[in-house]
C-alpha positions in Angstrom: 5.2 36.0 37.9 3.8 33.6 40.6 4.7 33.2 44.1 8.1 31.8 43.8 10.4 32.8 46.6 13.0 35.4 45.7 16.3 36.4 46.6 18.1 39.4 45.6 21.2 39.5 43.8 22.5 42.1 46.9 21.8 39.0 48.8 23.2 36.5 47.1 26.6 38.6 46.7 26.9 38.8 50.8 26.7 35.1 50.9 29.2 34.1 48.6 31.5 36.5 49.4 31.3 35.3 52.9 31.5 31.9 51.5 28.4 29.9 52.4 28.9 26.8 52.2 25.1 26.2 53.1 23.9 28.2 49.1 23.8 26.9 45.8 24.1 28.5 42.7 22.2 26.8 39.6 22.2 28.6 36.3 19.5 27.1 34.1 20.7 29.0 30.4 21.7 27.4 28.0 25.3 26.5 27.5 25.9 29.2 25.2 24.8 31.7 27.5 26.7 30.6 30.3 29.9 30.2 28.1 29.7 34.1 27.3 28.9 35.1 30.9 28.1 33.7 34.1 28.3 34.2 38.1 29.7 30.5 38.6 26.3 28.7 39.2 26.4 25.2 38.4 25.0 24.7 34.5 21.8 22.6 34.2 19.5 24.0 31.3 16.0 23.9 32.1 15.2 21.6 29.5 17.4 19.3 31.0 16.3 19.8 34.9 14.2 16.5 35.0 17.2 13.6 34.1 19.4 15.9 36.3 18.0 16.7 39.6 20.4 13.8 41.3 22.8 16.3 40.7 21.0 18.6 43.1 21.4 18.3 47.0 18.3 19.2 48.5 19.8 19.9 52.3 21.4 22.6 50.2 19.9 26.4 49.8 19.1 26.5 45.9 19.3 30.0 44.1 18.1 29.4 40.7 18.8 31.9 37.7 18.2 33.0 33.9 19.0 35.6 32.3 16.0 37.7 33.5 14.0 35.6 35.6 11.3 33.7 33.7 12.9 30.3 33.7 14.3 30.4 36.7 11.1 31.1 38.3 9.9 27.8 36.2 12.7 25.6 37.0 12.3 27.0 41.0 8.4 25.3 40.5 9.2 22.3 38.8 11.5 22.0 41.7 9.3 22.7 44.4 6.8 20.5 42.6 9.7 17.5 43.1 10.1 17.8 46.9 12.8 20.6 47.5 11.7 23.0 50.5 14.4 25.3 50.2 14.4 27.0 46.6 14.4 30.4 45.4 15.2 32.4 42.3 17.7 35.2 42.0 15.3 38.1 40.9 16.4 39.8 37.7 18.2 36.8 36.7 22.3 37.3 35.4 20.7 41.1 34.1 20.0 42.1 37.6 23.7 40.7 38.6 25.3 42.7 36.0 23.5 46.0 36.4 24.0 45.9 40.3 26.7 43.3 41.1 29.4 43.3 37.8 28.8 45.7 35.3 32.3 44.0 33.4 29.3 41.6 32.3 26.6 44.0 30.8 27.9 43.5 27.0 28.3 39.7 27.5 25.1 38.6 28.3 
């Protein structure tokens, strides 16, 4: 793994809970994956990340995830790469989530 900013799932639970309005979620699995479990993220898959970063804000904090953290950790680069300052990925991806976060999930994913 490079140096790609992290952010814990711990984290990432606090802030949406408290409703941040400043974070955003973007879940780069494919839509299969997302349709049998997901945290709510906004579905881009990474192959598709270069026609659809005008869907992306860039004023916004971006937490990307995966299922365990390899493509996120891609897609946070390739964003990084295109001008966004304020990227990072949710370490342990969706696996990390349901083992610490949701265990309802832990047979879905």
């Amino acid at each position: 793994m490079s140096n790609v900013p992290q952010m814990h799932v711990e984290d990432l639970k606090q802030r949406l809970d408290a409703k941040d309005e400043k974070i955003f979620v973007l879940d780069v699995r494919e839509p299969d994956e997302y349709k049998s479990a997901n945290i709510g993220g906004h579905l881009i898959p990474i192959n598709d990340l270069p026609k659809r970063m005008s869907e992306l804000d860039p004023s916004k904090e971006i937490v990307v995830h995966c299922r365990g953290g390899g493509r996120s950790s891609r897609a946070v680069e390739f964003l990084q790469a295109h001008g966004f300052q304020n990227v990072k990925n949710l370490a342990g991806g969706i696996l990390a989530w349901a083992e610490k976060i949701d265990p309802k999930l832990k047979g879905k994913i």
